[in-house]
PLY file of the C-alpha trace (Angstrom):
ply
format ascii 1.0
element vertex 464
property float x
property float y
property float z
element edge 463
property int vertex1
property int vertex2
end_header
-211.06 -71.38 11.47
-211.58 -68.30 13.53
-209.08 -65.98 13.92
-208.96 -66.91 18.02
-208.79 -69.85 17.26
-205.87 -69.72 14.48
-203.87 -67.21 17.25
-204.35 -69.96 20.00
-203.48 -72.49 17.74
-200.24 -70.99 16.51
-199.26 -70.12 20.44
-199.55 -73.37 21.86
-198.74 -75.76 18.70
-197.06 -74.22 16.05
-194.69 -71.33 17.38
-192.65 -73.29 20.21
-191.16 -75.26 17.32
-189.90 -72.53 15.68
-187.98 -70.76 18.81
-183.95 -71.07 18.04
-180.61 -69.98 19.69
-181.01 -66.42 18.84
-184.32 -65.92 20.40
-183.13 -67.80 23.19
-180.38 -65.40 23.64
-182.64 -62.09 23.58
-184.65 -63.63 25.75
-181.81 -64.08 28.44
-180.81 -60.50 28.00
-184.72 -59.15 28.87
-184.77 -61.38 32.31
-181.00 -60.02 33.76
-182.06 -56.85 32.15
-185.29 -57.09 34.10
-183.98 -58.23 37.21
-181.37 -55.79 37.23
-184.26 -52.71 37.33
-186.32 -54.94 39.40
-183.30 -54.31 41.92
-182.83 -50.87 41.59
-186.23 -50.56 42.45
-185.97 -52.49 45.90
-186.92 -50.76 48.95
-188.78 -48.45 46.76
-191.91 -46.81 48.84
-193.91 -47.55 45.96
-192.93 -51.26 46.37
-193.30 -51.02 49.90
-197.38 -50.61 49.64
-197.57 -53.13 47.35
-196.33 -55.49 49.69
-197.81 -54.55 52.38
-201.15 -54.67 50.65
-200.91 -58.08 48.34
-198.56 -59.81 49.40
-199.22 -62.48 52.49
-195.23 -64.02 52.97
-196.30 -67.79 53.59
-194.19 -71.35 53.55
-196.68 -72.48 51.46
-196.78 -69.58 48.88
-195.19 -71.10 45.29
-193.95 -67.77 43.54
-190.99 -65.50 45.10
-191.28 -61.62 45.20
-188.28 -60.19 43.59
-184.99 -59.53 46.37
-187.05 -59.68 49.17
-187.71 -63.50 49.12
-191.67 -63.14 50.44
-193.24 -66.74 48.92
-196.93 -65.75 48.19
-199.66 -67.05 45.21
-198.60 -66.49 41.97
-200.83 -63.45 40.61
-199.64 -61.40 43.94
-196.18 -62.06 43.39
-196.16 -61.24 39.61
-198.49 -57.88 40.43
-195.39 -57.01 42.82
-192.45 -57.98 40.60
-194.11 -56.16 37.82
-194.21 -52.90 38.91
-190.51 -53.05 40.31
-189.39 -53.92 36.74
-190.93 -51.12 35.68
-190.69 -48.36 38.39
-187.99 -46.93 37.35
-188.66 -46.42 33.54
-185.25 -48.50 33.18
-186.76 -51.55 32.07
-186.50 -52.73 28.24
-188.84 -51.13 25.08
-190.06 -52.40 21.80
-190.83 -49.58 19.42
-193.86 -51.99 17.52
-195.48 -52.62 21.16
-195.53 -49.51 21.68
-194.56 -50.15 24.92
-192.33 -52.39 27.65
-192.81 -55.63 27.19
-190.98 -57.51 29.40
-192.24 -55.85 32.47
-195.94 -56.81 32.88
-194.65 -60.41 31.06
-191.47 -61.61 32.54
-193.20 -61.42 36.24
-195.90 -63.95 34.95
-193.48 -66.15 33.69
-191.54 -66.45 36.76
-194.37 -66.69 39.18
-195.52 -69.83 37.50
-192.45 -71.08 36.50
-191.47 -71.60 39.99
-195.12 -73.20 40.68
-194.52 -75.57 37.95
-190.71 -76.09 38.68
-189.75 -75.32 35.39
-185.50 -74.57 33.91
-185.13 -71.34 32.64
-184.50 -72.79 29.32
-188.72 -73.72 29.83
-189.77 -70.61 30.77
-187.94 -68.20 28.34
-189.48 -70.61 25.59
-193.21 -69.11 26.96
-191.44 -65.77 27.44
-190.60 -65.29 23.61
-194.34 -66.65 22.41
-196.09 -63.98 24.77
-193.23 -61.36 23.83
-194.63 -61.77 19.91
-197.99 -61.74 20.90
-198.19 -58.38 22.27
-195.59 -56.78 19.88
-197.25 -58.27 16.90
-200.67 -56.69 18.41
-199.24 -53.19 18.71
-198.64 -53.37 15.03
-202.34 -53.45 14.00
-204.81 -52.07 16.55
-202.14 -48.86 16.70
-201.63 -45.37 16.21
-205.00 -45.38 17.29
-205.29 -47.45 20.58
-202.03 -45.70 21.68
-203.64 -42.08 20.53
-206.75 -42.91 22.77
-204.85 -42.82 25.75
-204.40 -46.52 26.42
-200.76 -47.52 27.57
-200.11 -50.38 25.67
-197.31 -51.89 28.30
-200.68 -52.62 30.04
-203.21 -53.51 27.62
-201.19 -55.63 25.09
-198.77 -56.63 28.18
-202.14 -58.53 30.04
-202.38 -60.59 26.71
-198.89 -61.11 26.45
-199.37 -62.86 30.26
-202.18 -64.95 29.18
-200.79 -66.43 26.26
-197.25 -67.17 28.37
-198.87 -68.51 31.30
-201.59 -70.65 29.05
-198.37 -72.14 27.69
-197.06 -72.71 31.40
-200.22 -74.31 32.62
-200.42 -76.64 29.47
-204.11 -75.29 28.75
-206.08 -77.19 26.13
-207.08 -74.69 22.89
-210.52 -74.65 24.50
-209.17 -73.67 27.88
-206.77 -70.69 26.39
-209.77 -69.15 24.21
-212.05 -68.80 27.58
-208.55 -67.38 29.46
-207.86 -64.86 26.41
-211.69 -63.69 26.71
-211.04 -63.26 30.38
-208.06 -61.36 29.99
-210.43 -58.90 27.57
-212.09 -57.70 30.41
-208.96 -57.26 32.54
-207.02 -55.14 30.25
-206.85 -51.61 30.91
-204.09 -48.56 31.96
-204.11 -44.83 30.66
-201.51 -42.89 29.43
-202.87 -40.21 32.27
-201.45 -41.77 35.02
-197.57 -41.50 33.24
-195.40 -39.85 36.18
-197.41 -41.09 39.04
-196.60 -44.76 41.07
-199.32 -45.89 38.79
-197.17 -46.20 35.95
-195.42 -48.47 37.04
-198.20 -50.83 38.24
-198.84 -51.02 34.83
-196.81 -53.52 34.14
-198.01 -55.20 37.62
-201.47 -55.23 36.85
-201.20 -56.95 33.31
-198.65 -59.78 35.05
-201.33 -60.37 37.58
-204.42 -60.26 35.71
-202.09 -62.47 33.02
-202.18 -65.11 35.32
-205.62 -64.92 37.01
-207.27 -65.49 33.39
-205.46 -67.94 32.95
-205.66 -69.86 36.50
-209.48 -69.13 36.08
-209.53 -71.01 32.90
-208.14 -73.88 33.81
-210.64 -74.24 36.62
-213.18 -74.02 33.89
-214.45 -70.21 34.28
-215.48 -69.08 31.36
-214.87 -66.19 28.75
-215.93 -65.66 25.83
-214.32 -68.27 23.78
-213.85 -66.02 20.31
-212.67 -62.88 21.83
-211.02 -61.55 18.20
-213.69 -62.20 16.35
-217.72 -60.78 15.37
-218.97 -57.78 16.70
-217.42 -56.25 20.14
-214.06 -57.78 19.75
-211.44 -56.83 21.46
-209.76 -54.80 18.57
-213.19 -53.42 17.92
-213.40 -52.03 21.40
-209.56 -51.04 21.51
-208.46 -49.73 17.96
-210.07 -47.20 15.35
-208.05 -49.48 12.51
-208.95 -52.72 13.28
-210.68 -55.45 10.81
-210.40 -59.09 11.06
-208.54 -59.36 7.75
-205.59 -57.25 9.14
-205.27 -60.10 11.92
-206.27 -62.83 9.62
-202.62 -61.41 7.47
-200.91 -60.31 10.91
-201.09 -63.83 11.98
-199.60 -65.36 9.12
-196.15 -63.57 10.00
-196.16 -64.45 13.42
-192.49 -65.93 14.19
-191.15 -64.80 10.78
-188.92 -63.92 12.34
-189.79 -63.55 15.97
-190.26 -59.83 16.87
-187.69 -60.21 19.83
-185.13 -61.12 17.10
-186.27 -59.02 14.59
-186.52 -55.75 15.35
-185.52 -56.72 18.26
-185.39 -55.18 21.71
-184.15 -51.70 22.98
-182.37 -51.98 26.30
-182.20 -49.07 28.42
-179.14 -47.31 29.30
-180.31 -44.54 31.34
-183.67 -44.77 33.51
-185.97 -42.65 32.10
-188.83 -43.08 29.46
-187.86 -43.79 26.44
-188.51 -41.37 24.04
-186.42 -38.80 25.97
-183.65 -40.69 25.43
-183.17 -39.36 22.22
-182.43 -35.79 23.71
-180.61 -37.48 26.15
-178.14 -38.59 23.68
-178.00 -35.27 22.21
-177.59 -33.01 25.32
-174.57 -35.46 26.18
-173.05 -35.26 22.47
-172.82 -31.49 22.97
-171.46 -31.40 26.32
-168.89 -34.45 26.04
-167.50 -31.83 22.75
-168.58 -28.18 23.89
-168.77 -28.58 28.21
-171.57 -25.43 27.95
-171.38 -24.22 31.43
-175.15 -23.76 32.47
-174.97 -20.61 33.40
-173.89 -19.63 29.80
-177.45 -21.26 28.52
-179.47 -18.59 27.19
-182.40 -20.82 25.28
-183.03 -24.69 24.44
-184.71 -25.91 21.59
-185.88 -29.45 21.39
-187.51 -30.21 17.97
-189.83 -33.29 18.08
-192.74 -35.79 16.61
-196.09 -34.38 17.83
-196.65 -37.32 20.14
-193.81 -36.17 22.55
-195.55 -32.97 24.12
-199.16 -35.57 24.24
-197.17 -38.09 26.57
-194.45 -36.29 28.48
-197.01 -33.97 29.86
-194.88 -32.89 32.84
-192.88 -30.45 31.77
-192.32 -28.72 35.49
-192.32 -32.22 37.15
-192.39 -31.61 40.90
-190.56 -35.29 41.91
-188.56 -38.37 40.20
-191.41 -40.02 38.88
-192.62 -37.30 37.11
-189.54 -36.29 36.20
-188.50 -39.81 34.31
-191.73 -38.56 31.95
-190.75 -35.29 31.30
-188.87 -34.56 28.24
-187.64 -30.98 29.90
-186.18 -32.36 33.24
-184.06 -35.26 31.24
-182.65 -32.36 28.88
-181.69 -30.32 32.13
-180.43 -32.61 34.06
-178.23 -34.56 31.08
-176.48 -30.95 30.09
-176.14 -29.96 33.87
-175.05 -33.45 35.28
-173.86 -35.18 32.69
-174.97 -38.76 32.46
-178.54 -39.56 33.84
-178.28 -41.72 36.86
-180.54 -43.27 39.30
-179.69 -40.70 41.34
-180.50 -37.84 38.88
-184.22 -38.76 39.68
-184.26 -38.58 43.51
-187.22 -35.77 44.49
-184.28 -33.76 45.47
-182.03 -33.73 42.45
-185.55 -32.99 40.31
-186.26 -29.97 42.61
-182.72 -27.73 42.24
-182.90 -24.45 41.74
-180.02 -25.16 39.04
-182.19 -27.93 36.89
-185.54 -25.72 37.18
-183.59 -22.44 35.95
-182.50 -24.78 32.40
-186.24 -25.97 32.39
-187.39 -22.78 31.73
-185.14 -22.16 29.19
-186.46 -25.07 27.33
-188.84 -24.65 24.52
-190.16 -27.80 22.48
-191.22 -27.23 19.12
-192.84 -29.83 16.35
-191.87 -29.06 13.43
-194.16 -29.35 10.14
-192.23 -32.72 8.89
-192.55 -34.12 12.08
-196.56 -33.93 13.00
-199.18 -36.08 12.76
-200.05 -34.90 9.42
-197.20 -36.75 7.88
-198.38 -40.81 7.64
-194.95 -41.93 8.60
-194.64 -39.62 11.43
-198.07 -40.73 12.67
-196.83 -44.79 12.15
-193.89 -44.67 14.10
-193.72 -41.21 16.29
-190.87 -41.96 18.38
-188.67 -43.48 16.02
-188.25 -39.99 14.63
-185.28 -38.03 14.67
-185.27 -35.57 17.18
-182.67 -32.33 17.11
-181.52 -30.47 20.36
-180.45 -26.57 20.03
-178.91 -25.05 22.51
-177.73 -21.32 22.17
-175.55 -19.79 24.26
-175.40 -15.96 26.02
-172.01 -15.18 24.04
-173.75 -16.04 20.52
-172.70 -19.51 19.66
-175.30 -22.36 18.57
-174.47 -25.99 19.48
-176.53 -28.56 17.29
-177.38 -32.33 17.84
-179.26 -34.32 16.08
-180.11 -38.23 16.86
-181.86 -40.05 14.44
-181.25 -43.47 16.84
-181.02 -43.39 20.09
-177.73 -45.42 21.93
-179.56 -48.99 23.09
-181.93 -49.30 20.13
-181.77 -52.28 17.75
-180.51 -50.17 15.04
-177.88 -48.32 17.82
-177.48 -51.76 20.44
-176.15 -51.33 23.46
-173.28 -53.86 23.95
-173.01 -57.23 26.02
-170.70 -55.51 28.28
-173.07 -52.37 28.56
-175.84 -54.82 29.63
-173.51 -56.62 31.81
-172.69 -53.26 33.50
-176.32 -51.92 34.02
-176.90 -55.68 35.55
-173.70 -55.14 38.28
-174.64 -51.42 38.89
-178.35 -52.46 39.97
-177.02 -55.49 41.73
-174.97 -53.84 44.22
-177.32 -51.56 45.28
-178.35 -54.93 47.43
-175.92 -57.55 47.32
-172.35 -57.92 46.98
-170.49 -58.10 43.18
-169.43 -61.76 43.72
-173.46 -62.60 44.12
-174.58 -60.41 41.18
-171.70 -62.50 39.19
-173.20 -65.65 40.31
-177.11 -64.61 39.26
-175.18 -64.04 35.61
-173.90 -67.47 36.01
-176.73 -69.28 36.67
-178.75 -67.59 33.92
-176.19 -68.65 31.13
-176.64 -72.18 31.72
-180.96 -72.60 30.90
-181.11 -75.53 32.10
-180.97 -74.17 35.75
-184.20 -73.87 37.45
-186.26 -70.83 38.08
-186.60 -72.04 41.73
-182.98 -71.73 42.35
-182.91 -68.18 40.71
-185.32 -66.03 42.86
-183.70 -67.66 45.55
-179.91 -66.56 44.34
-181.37 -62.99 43.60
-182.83 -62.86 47.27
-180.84 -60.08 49.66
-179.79 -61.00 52.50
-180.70 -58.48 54.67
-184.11 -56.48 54.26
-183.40 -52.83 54.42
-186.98 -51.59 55.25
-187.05 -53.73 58.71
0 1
1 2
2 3
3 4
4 5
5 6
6 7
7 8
8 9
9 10
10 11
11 12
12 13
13 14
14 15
15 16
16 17
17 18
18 19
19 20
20 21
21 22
22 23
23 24
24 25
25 26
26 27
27 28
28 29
29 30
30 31
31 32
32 33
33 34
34 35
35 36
36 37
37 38
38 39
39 40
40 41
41 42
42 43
43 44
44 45
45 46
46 47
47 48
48 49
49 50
50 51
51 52
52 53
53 54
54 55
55 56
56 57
57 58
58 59
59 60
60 61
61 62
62 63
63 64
64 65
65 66
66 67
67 68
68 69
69 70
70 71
71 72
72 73
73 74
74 75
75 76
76 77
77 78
78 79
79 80
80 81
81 82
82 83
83 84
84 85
85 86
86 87
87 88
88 89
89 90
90 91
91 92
92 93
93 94
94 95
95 96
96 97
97 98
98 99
99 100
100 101
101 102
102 103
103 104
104 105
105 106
106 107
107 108
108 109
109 110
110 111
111 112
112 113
113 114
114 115
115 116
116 117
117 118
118 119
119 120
120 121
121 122
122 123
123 124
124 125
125 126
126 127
127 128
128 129
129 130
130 131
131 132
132 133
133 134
134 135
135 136
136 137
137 138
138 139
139 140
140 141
141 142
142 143
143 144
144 145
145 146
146 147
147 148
148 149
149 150
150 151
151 152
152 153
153 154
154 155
155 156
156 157
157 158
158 159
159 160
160 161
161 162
162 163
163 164
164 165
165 166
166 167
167 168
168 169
169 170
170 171
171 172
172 173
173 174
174 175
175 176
176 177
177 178
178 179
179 180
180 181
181 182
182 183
183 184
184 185
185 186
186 187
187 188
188 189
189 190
190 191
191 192
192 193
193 194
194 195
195 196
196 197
197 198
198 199
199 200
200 201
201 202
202 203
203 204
204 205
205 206
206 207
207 208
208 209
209 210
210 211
211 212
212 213
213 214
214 215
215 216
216 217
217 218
218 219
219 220
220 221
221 222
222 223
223 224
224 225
225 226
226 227
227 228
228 229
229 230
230 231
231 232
232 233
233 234
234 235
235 236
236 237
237 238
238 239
239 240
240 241
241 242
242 243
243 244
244 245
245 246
246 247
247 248
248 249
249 250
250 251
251 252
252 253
253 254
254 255
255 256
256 257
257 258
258 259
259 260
260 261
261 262
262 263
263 264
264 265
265 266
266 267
267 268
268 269
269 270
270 271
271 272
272 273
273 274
274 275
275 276
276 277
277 278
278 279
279 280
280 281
281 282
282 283
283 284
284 285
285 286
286 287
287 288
288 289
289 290
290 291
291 292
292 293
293 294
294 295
295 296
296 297
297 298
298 299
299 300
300 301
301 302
302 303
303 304
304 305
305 306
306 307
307 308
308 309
309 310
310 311
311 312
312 313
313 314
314 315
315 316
316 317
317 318
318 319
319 320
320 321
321 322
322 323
323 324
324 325
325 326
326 327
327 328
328 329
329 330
330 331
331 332
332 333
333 334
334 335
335 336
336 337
337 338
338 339
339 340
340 341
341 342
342 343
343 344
344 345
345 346
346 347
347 348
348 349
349 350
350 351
351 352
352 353
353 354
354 355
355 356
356 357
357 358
358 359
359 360
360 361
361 362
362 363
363 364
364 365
365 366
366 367
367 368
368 369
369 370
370 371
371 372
372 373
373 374
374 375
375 376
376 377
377 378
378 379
379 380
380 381
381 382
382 383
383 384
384 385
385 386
386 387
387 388
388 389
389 390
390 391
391 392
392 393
393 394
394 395
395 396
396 397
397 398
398 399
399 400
400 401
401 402
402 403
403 404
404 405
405 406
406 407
407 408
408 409
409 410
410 411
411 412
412 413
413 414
414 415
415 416
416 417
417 418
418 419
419 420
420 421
421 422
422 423
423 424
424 425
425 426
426 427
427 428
428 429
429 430
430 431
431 432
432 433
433 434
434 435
435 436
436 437
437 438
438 439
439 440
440 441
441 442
442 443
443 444
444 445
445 446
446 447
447 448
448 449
449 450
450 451
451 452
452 453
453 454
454 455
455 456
456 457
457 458
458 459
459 460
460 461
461 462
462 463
């Protein structure tokens, strides 16, 4: 048995009988944890050109853009809802993906969940196959594919779609091998394009293209059937460590335990990148104890893995987007603000004169235990502790260090802290009694995903 054909067989046969309560329950928490940043993201001009470019609102459309209520086909939809998961760096993170993965996988889930008609209960069962898939991916074909330059939210993410919506459109084994070689040639997204509305479509792209290989399939276009396997595989063409034997033993631990369960998800508490949220939580230890006015800063130190300074490359960001990728803005604006808020990324908050005076007195350093040199540094770069300095004009020193950041499996962030991030987004839009009844219907599964988008639609659109 191939090894494409062991993977397909374990996704569509042998997996969705070994789904129980608990990865049910994560599960729930990624889609209101998803549809809460999809919100905050509504209105968004980024969103806005999306729409206006994919998205053709018809009666007879099956799959419901996020808020806004526009009924369009399925791979549209999910490239829209994607990227509003995702555009403000709020969504959910899995430190083995490398990457978000319920952003470019949720949306694909939903689209055809409402084509199908399917209870939530149905479609979080798909959700938590395609959520292994591209977690138990990153942990083979990386450091190196993420090293390249190759954001993994987007590459892994597109085969996370695949195998979800396969499972959604009941493909046979013959029909998912031709969808997965599809997808091969539809995965893509660099690291470059971190801080730009790009980033975000990310997550978009790999929905959409998710869905497309596999809607192709089952109309009998054709990939090639043994994508993992032979020469030009996929993890030849996307990973320096790749052999089929590491897959061949990869696959053998798939859904013992389920990587949503185990090690689990990290859900976001402030909306930025993730890695930065380390500094975050150390530039808000100091000032909850010490209350450093900022004008009593003389100098920052930030010590770090070597892979922070390679992917928060703005470290003067000029607007919000940039500024949710740059290590140096979240530092500022967390010691001079407090907090990080939505509104702590607005192109006017990023551009004070107050936050660019502490940039400059940042300096980030890697220290010798924490480069790339070190093998377990290299393995897992941003589950590193990571120390904040910050040294003050009258002499004193104030030290942080956070070895795991607040929201992390190891550090969770509660029910009620979910449940708080979910009402915050939602009344941005809507009032608190319909953000209480989204949370309602999502706790019983056996509600449909029909009736969902429509509960999460606002009532009145606030770009017309």
């Amino acid at each position: 048995m191939s090894n494409t054909t062991k993977l397909i067989h374990a996704c569509l046969h042998e997996l969705p009988k070994s789904i129980g309560q608990a990865e049910m329950d994560v599960a729930s928490k990624c889609l209101v944890d998803s549809l809460a940043t999809a919100l905050s993201a509504y209105g968004e001009e980024p969103i806005e050109l999306l729409r206006s470019l994919n998205i053709e609102n018809s009666s007879n459309g099956s799959s419901t853009v996020i808020g806004y209520g526009d009924k369009s086909r399925p791979s549209d939809v999910a490239l829209v809802n994607g990227t509003m998961i995702s555009l403000q760096l709020f969504d959910d993170n899995q430190a083995e993906m490398r990457g978000h993965p319920s952003g470019p996988l949720l949306p694909a889930v939903l689209a055809l969940a409402e084509l199908k008609d399917l209870s939530i209960e149905e479609a979080l069962k798909a959700f938590v196959i395609g959520y292994e898939m591209e977690c138990r991916l990153g942990t083979i074909i990386n450091p190196s594919h993420y090293e390249i330059g190759f954001h993994a939210t987007c590459t892994q993410g597109t085969l996370a779609a695949v195998v979800a919506s396969s499972i959604i459109l009941k493909l046979s084994d013959d029909q998912m091998a031709h969808a997965l070689g599809i997808a091969g040639s539809l995965m893509g997204g660099i690291r470059r394009n971190f801080g730009t509305m790009t980033m975000s479509m990310h997550s978009g792209i790999a929905s959409s293209n998710g869905i497309r290989a596999a809607q192709l399939a089952e109309k009998g276009f054709t990939g090639d059937p043994e994508i993992f396997d032979g020469a030009m595989s996929l993890g030849d063409v996307f990973s320096r460590e790749w052999n089929s034997e590491l897959l061949a033993k990869n696959l053998d631990l798939w859904g013992k335990p389920f990587m949503i369960v185990s090690p689990g998800a990290t859900f976001k508490l402030y909306p930025c990148g993730r890695p930065p949220l380390f500094a975050v939580d150390c530039a808000i230890a100091i000032q909850d104890t010490h209350n450093i006015p900022a004008e009593n800063i003389e100098k920052i130190f930030c010590d770090v893995s070597f892979l922070y300074p390679r992917t928060l490359i703005h470290t003067n960001p000029k607007n919000g987007l940039q500024a949710k990728a740059s290590l140096q803005y979240c530092i500022a604006t967390s010691l001079l603000d407090g907090r990080p808020t939505l509104a702590s990324f607005t192109n006017d908050a990023v551009n004070r004169e107050a936050i660019k005076n502490l940039i400059d007195r940042i300096e980030v350093r890697v220290p010798p235990h924490l480069s790339e040199d070190v093998p377990a540094v290299r393995k897992a770069p941003f589950e590193q502790p990571v120390t904040l300095e910050v040294h003050t004009k009258d002499g004193k020193i104030y030290t942080e260090t956070v070895p795991i950041h607040k929201g992390s499996p190891l550090n969770p962030a509660s029910d009620a802290d979910l449940k708080q991030k979910f009402i915050g987004c939602a009344k941005l839009h809507m009032d608190e009694n319909r953000a209480h009844q989204i949370l309602t219907h999502i706790a019983n599964r056996k509600n449909s995903v029909r009736e969902l988008m429509q509960l999460v639609k606002i009532q009145k659109n606030i770009t017309n």
